[in-house]
N, C-alpha and C positions, 0 to 999 in steps of 0.2 A: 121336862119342864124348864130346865135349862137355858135347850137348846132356844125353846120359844121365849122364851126372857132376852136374849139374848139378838134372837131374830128381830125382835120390840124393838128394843134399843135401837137398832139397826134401822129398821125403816124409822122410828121420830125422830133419828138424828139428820136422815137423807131428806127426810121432808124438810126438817127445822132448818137445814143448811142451804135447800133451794132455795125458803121464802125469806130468810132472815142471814145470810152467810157469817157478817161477824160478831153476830147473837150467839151464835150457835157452838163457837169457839169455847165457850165457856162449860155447858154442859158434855161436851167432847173431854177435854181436859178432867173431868167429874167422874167420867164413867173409864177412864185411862187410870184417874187413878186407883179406883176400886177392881179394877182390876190387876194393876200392876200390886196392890194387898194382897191379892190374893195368889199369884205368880210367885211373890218372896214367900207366903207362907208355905207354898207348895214345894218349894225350892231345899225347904229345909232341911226335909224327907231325904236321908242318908241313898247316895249312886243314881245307880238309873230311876229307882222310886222316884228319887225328885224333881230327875228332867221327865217322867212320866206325868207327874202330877201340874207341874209349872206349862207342860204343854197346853192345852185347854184352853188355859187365862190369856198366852202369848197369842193363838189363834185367834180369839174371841177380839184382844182387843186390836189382831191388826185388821180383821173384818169389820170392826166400829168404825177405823180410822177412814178406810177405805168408802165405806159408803157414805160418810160424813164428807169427805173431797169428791166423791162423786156429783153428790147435791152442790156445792161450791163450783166444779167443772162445767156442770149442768147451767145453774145461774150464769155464769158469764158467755154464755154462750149465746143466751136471749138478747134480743135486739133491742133491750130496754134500756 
């Protein structure tokens, strides 16, 4: 359930970054930080536990970040 919450995220923000690029800046930064919560809480977790548990959140939000510049790469590219 996660992973599709996640994949969500993912594609509104590549849409919302094609049609609208520095609208979009703002709910980016939103969901980085809800995630980066959740990476320090994971983090807390005593040795490898907590680089286990922090992994997840770091993946999750550089996949955010990435499809969110995609949409952005994508936009400038139109001849509009």
């Amino acid at each position: 359930m996660v992973i599709g919450a996640i994949v969500a995220v993912c594609v509104v923000l590549l849409v919302l970054a094609f049609l609208a690029p520095r609208l979009s800046s703002r709910p980016q930064r939103g969901v980085d930080g809800a995630l980066e919560a959740g990476r320090k809480g994971g983090s807390k977790a005593p040795g490898k536990l907590g680089r286990l548990l922090q992994k997840p959140f770091s993946k999750s939000e550089h996949a955010v970040d990435r499809s969110a510049g995609a949409g952005r790469r994508g936009r400038s590219k139109l001849p509009l």
